[in-house]
C-alpha positions as CSV (number, residue, x, y, z in Angstrom):
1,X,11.6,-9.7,-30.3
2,X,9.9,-12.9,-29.1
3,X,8.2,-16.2,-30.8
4,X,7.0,-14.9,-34.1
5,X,2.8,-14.7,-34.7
6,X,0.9,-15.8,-37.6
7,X,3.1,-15.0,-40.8
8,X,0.0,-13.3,-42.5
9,X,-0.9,-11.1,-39.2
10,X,0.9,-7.6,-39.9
11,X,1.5,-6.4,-36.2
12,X,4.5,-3.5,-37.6
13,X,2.1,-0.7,-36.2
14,X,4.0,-1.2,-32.9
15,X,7.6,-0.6,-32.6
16,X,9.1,-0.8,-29.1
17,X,11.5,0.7,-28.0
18,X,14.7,-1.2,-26.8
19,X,14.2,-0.9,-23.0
20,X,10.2,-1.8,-24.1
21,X,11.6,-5.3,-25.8
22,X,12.5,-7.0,-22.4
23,X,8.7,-7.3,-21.4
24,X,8.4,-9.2,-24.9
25,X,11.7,-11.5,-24.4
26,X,10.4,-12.5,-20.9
27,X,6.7,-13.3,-21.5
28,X,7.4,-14.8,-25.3
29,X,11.1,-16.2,-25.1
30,X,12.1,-17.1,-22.1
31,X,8.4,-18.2,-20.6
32,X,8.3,-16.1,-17.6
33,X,4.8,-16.7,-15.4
34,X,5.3,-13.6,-13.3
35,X,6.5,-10.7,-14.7
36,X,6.9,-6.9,-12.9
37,X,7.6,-4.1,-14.5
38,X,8.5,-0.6,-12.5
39,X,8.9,1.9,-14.8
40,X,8.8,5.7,-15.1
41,X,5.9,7.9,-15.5
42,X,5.0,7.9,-19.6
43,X,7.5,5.3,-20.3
44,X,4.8,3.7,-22.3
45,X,3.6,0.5,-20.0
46,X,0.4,0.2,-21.0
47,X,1.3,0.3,-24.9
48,X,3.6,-1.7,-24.5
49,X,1.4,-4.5,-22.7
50,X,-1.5,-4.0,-24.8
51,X,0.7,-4.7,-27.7
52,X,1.7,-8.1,-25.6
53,X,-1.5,-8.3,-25.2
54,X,-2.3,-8.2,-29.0
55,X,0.7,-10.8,-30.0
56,X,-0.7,-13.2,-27.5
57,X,-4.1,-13.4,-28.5
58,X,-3.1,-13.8,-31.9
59,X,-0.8,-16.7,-31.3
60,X,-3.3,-18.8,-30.1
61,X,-7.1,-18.9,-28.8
62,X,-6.9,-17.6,-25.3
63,X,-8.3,-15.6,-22.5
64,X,-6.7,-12.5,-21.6
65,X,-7.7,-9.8,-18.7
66,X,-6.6,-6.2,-18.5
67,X,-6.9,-5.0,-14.7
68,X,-7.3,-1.6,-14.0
69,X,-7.6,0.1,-10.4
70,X,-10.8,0.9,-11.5
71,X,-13.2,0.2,-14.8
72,X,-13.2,3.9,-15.5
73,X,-9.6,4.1,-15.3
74,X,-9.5,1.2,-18.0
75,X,-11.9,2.8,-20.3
76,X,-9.6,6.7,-20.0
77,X,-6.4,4.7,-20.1
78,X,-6.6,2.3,-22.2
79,X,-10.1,2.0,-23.8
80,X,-10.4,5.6,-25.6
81,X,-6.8,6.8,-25.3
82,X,-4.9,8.0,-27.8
83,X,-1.3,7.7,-28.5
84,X,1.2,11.0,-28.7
85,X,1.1,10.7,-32.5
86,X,-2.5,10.9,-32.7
87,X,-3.1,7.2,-32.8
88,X,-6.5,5.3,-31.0
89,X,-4.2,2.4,-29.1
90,X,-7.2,-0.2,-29.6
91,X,-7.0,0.6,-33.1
92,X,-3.0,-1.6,-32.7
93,X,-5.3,-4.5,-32.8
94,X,-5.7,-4.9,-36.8
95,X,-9.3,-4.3,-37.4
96,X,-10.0,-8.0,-39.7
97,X,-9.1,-9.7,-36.8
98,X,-11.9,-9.2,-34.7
99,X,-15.3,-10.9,-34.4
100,X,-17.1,-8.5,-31.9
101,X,-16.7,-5.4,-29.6
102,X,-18.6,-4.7,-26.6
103,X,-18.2,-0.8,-25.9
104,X,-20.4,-0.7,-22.2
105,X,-18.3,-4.2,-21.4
106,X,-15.0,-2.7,-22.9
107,X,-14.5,-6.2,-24.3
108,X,-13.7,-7.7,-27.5
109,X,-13.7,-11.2,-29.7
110,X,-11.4,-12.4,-32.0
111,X,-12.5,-14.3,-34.9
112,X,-9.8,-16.9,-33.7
113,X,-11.4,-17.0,-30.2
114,X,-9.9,-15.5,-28.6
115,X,-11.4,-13.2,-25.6
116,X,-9.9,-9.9,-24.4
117,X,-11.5,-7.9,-21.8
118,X,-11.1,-4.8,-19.8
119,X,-12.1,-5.3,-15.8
120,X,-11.8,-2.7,-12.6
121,X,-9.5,-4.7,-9.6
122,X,-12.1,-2.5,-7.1
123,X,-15.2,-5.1,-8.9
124,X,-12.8,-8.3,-8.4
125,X,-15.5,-10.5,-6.4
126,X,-18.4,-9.8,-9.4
127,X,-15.5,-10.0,-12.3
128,X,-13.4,-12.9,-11.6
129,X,-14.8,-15.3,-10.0
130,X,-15.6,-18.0,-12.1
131,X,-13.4,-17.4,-14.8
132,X,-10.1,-18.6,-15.9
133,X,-7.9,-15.8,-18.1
134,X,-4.2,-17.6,-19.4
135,X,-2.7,-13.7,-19.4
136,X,-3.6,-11.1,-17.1
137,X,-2.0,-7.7,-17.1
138,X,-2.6,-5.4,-14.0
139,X,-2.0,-1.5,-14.9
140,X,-1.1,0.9,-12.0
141,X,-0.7,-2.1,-10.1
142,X,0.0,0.3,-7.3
143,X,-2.8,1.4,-6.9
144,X,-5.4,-1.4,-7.0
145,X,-7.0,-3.8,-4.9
146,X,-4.2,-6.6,-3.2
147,X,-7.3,-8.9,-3.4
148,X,-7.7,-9.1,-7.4
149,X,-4.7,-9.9,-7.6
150,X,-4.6,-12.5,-4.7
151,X,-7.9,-13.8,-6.5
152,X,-6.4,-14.5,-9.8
153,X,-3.1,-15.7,-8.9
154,X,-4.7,-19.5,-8.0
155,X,-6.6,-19.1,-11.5
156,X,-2.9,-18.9,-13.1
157,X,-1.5,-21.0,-11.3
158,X,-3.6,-23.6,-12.6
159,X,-3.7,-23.2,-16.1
160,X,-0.1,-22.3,-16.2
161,X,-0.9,-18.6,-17.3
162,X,1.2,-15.4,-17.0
163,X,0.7,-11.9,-15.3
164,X,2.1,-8.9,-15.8
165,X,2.1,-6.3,-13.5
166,X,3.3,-2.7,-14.6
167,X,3.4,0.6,-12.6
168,X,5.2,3.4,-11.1
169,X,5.3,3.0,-7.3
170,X,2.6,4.9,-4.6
171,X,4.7,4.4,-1.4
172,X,5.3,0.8,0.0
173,X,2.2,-0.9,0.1
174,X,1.2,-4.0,-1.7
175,X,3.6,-3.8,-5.1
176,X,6.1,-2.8,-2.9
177,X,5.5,-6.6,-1.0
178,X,5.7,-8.1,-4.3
179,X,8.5,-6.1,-6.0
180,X,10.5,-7.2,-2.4
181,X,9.0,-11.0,-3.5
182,X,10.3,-10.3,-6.9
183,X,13.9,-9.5,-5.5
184,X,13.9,-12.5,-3.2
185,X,13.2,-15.0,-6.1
186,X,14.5,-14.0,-9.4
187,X,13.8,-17.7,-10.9
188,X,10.3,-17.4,-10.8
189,X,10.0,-13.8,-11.1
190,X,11.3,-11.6,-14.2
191,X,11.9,-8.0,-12.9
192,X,12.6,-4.8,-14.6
193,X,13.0,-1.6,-12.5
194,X,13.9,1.2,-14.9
195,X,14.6,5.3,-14.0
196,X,14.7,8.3,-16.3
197,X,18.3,7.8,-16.9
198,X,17.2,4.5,-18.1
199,X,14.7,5.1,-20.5
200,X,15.7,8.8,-22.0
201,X,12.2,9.0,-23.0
202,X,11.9,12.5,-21.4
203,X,14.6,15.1,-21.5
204,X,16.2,16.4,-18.7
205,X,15.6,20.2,-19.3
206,X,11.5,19.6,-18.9
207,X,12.0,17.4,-15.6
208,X,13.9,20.1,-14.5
209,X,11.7,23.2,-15.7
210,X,8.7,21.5,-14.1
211,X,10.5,21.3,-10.8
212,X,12.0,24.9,-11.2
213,X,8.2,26.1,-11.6
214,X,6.8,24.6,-8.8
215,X,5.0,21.8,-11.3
216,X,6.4,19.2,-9.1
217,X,8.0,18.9,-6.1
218,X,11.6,17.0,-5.7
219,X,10.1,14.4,-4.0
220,X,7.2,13.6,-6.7
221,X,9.5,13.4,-9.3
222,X,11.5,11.0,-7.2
223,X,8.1,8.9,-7.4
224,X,7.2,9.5,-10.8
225,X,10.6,9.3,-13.1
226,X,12.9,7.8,-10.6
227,X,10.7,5.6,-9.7
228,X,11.4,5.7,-5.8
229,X,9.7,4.1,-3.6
230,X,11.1,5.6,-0.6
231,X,10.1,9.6,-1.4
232,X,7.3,7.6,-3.2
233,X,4.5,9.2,-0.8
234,X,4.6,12.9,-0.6
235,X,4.2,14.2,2.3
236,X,4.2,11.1,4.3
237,X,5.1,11.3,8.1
238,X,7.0,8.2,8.8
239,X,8.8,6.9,5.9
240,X,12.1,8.0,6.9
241,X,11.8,6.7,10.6
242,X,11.1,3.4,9.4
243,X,13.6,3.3,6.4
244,X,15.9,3.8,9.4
245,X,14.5,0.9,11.5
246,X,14.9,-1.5,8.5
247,X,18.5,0.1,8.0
248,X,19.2,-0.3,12.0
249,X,18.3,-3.9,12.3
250,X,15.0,-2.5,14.5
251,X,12.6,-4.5,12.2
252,X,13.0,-8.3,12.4
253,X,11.9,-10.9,14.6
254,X,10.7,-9.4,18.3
255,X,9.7,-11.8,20.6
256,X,7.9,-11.7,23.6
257,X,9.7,-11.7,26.6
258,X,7.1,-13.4,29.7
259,X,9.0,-11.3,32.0
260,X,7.7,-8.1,31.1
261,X,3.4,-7.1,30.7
262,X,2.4,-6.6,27.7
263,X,0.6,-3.5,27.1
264,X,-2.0,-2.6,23.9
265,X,-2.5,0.5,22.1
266,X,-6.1,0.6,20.7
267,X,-7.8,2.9,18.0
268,X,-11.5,1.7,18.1
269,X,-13.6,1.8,15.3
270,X,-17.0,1.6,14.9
271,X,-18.4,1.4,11.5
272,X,-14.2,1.9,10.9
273,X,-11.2,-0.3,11.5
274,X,-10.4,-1.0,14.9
275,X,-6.6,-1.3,15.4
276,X,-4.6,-3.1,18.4
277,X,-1.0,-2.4,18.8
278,X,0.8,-5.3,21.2
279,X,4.1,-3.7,22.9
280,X,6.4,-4.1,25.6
281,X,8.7,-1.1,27.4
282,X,11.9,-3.1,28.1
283,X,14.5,-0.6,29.6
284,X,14.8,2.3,27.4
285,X,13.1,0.4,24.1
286,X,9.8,-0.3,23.1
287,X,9.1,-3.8,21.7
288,X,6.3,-3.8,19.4
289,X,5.6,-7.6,19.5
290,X,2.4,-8.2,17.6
291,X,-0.6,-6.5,15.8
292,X,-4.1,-6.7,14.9
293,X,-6.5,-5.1,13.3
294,X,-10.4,-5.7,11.7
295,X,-13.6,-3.9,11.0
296,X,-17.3,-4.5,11.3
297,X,-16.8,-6.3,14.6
298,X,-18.3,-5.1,18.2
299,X,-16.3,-4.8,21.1
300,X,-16.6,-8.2,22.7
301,X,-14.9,-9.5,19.6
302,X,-11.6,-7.6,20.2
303,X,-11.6,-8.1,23.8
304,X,-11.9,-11.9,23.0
305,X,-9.1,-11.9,20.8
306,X,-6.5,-9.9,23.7
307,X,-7.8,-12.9,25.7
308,X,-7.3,-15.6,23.7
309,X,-3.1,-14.6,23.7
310,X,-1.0,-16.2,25.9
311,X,0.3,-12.2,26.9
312,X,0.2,-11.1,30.8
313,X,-1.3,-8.1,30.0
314,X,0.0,-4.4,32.1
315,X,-2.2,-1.1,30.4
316,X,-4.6,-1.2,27.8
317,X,-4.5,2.4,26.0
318,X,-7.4,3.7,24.4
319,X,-8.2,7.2,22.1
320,X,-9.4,10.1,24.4
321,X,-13.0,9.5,23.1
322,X,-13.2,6.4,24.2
323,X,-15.4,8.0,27.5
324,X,-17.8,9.7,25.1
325,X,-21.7,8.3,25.2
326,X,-22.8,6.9,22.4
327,X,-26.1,8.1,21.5
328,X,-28.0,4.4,20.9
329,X,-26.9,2.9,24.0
330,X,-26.6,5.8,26.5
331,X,-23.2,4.1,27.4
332,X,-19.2,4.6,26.5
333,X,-17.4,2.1,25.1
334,X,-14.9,2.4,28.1
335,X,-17.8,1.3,30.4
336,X,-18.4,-1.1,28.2
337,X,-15.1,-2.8,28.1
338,X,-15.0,-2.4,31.8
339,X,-18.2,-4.8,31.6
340,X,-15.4,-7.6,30.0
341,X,-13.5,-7.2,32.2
342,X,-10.9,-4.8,30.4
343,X,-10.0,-1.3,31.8
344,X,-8.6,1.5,29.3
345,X,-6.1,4.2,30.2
346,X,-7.1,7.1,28.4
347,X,-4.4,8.7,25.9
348,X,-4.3,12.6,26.8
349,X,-5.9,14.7,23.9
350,X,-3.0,16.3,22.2
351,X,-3.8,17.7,19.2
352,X,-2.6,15.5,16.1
353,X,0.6,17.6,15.3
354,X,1.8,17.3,18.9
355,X,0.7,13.3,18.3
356,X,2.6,12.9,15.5
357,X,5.4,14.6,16.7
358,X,5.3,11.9,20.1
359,X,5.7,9.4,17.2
360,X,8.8,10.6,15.6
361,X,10.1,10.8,19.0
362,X,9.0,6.9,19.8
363,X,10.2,5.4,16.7
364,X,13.9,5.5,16.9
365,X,14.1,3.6,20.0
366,X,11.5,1.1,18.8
367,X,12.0,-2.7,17.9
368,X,9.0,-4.0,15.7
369,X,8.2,-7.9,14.9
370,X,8.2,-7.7,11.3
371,X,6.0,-10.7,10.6
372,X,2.8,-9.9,13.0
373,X,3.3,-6.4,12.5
374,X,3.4,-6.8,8.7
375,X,0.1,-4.2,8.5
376,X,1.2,-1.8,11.5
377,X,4.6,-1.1,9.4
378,X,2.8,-1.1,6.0
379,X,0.3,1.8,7.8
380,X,3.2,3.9,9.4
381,X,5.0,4.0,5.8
382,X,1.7,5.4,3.8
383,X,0.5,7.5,6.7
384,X,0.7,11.2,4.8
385,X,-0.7,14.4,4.8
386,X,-4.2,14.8,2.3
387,X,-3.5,16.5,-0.6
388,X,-5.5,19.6,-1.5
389,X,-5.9,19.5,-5.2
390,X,-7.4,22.7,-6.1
391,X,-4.7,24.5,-3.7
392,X,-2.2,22.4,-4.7
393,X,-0.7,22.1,-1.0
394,X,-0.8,19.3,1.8
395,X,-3.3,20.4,4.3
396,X,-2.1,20.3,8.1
397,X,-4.2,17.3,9.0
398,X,-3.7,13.7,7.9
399,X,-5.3,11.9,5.1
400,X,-7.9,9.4,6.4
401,X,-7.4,6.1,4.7
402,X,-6.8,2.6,5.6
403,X,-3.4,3.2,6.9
404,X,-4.8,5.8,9.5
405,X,-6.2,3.4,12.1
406,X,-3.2,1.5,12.8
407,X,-0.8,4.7,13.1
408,X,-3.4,6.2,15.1
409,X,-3.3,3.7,17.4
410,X,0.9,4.2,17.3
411,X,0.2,8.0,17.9
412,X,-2.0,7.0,21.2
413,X,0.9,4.7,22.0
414,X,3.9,7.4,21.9
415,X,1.5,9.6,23.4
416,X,0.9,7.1,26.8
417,X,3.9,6.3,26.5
418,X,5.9,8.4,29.4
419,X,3.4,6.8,31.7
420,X,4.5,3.8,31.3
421,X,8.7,4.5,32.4
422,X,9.3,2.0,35.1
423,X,10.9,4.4,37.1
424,X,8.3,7.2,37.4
425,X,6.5,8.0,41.0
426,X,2.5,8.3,41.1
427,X,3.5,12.1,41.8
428,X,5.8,11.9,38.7
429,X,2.5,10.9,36.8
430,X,0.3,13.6,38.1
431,X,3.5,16.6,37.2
432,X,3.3,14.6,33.7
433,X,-0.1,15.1,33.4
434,X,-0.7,18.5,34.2
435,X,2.6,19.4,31.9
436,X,0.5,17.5,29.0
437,X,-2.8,19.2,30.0
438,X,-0.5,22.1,29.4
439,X,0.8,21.7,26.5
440,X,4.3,21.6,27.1
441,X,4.8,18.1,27.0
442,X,7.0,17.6,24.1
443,X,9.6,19.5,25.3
444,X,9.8,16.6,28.4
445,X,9.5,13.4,26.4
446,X,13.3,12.7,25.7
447,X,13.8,13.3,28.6
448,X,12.3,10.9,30.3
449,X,14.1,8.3,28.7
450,X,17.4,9.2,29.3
């Protein structure tokens, strides 16, 4: 199991099992710089890459960092855990090998040098910068901040250090980007992907008793032992729609076609995200062509950047509150974009079921530029219901994250939508209206495009 460690350093506390060993074998043997590992729930990652951790620092004076999605999460996980036989996993580290330990820091010194320390990815900008680790293990890499990682990786790259990044998936967000990049170049990456059936390190008859008992639903376990990514994210809205696109061919390269105006979608933010959807209705099909989205900006800044692109541009679609006053300025933001010289269509105020239902409807018969839209698809995967802990149900409305803005802005899109056929009269409009006032106007969009 890898390069051995200083003959008169007994490390025998560990003993890893034999799906465990490949971790060792890529980092030690065959000199691996980038190293993914997607594993079940309790599979043992983080023992396993302490342990890694432990041999490395041993071997020679270095620097390594132990990311967590957050501090506290490093000091439950890893910090003060204990092992299922009653063992305290810092205590794998033999005690006459250390110099120091800093508990509030959650870092320690080795009386060879070497330095390791425990750091939260959501404190990235007051943690790493500055410094320059030669290991660095992310834990629930799923689940922490893209930027600590995108920080770091320049650091390795120039002193030729390693990471390891270990986790069961959370939908397709960022490790799902990576574990794609992973895929795509097996020379530089080492990749193991492992299941249940894999690792054997839970029996059958409990995964099964917990579903049978309501413990967890099919489609959590699916995340947590099968390590899915594509049930990953219980009750999400959209994952299945766009699994389909990628499966039809309907996420690629879109360009724009000059001979049809381009229309925009808009959720506006104001201390929040403000999200611009690009599209173009092109017989039957929507083209969604390009995407952008930013926070902390004003108005003008948005309406600069739909001017600065070389689109002709048809309807500009904004959220039905767009005509609401705000209470410092005495003014709506609809007034105020008609100021720049940009007038909004208001999307009708269906209620967010009915929304989401336009969506579902939308999708199938959507095209979407997977380059530009990289964000708008990433948002319309992990769009889900929240979670109600204490009831232990998904509540009826939406969980508001950072994936909300950009599929809101999709939801005032499919919701426009039927305004926008090129064959529809302005009396066909007004009907349309009055049905959505209504409330009946999901029964008419197929329809409409047939």
């Amino acid at each position: 199991m890898g390069s051995p460690v200083e003959s008169n350093v007994d490390l025998s506390k560990f003993v890893p099992r034999e799906y465990q060993r490949c971790i060792f074998e890529a980092i030690e043997d065959k000199r691996y710089k980038r190293v993914m590992a997607i594993w079940p729930r309790r599979a043992g990652k983080d023992l396993t890459s302490w342990n890694l951790c432990i041999r490395e620092l041993v071997r020679s004076t270095k620097a390594i960092y132990y990311i967590f999605p957050t501090f506290a999460a490093g000091r439950r996980i890893l910090w003060d855990a204990i092992d299922n036989d009653g063992f305290r996993i810092l205590d794998y580290l033999p005690e006459d090998l250390i110099e120091s330990r800093h508990e509030q820091y959650m870092r320690i010194k080795l009386k060879n040098g070497s330095l390791f320390q425990i750091i939260g990815s959501d404190s990235y900008d007051n943690t790493l910068v500055g410094t320059n680790p030669q290991g660095v293990v992310f834990s629930e890499f799923a689940m922490s901040d893209p930027m600590s990682y995108k920080l770091i990786r320049p650091i390795l790259s120039a002193n030729d250090g390693w990471v390891l990044l270990v986790s069961t998936p959370r939908g397709k967000n960022f490790m799902w980007e990576m574990y794609r990049t992973a895929l795509e170049y097996p020379k530089s990456w080492f990749l193991t992907k492992l299941t249940v059936d894999d690792t054997k390190h839970i029996p059958m008859k409990k995964i099964m008793e917990e579903r049978e008992q309501g413990e967890m639903s099919e489609d959590l376990q699916m995340q947590e032992y099968w390590t899915s990514f594509d049930l990953g994210v219980e009750g999400a809205y959209y994952v299945r729609y766009i699994d389909q696109l990628h499966l039809n061919g309907q996420i690629g390269e879109v360009p724009w076609d000059p001979q049809h105006p381009v229309h925009t979608a808009w959720d506006l933010g104001v201390d929040d995200m403000t999200a611009i959807i690009f599209f173009q209705v092109i017989g039957k099909a929507i083209h969604v062509i390009d995407f952008y989205q930013k926070n902390k900006e004003g108005l003008e800044h948005y309406i600069n950047v739909i001017k600065g692109k070389p689109y002709t541009y048809g309807t500009h679609i904004g959220p039905h509150d767009i005509r609401v006053r705000e209470f410092s300025s005495g003014t709506t933001r609809w007034e105020k974009a008609r100021q720049l010289c940009v007038i909004f269509e208001v999307a009708d105020g269906l209620s967010v079921v009915d929304g989401i239902e336009a969506v579902r409807t939308t999708l199938p018969r959507t095209w979407i530029d997977e380059k530009k839209c990289k964000e708008l698809i990433r948002s319309l995967e992990n769009y889900r219901q929240e979670y109600d802990s204490k009831k232990e149900v998904y509540r009826k409305i939406p969980l508001h994250d950072k994936f909300s803005h950009a599929s809101d802005a999709f939801r005032y899109l499919a919701i426009y939508l039927p305004y926008l056929s090129s064959d529809m009269t302005p009396d066909d409009i007004a009907r349309l209206r009055q049905e959505v006032q209504g409330g009946v106007v999901n029964s008419h969009l197929p329809r409409i495009f047939q």
